[in-house]
N, C-alpha and C positions, 0 to 999 in steps of 0.2 A: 575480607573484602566484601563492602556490602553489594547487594542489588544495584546493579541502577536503575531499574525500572523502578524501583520502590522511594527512587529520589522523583517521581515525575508522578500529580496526580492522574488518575483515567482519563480525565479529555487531555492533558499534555500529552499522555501517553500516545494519543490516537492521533495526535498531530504529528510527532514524532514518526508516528508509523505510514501515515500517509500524503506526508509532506513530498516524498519522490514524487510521487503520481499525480497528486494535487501539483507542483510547479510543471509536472510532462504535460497537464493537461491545460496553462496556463500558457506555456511556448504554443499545443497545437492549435488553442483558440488566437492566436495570435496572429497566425499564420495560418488558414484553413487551406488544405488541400484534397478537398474530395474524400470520401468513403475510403479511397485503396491508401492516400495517403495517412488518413488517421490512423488506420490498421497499422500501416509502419512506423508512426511515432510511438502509436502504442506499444509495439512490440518493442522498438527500441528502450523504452524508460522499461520493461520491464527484463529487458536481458541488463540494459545499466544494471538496476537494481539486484539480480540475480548474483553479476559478474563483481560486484563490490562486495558482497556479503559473501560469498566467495573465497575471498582471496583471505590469504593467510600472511603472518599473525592476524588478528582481525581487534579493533579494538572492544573494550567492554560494551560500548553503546552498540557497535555492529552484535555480539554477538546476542545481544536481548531480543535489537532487531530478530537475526537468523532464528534464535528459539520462538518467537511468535511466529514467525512465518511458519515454520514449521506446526508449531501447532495448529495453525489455522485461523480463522477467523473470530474475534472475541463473540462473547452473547449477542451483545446488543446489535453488532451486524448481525447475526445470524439471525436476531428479530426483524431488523429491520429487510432481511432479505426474503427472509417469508412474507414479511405482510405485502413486498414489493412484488411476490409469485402468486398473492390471492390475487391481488390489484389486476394483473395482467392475465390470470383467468376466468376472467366475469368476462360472460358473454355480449 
């Protein structure tokens, strides 16, 4: 059985991986409810996200997903999350 991540080039890949939260963040622009309620849309798409990856059998796409998550964040966020922590600590 091959990868399937290796059927998806890097930016597919990243769409793939942040497509939950890109469409959660797509409902809460849609519908704004305050600071408390973004907090709970947020939480919610990320227990969805949790409780899906989750569940068992799981298919091949889920379990590439759950190995990324697991590992964590690819390079290029990790770049882009540092340069976003210089940004915000200039005085």
């Amino acid at each position: 059985m091959t990868n399937i991540k290796s059927q998806f080039s890097s930016e597919e890949w990243m769409k793939v991986m942040t497509g939950a939260g890109n469409a959660g963040s797509a409902i809460v622009a849609a519908s704004p409810s305050g600071v408390t309620g973004l907090i709970a849309e947020m939480g919610a798409i990320v227990k969805g996200v949790r409780e899906e990856v989750g569940k068992e059998p799981r298919t091949p796409l889920l379990e590439a997903i759950a190995a990324d998550l697991v590992a964590g964040p690819p390079e290029a966020c990790n770049k882009t999350a540092k340069a976003a922590s210089r940004i915000w600590k200039r005085p």
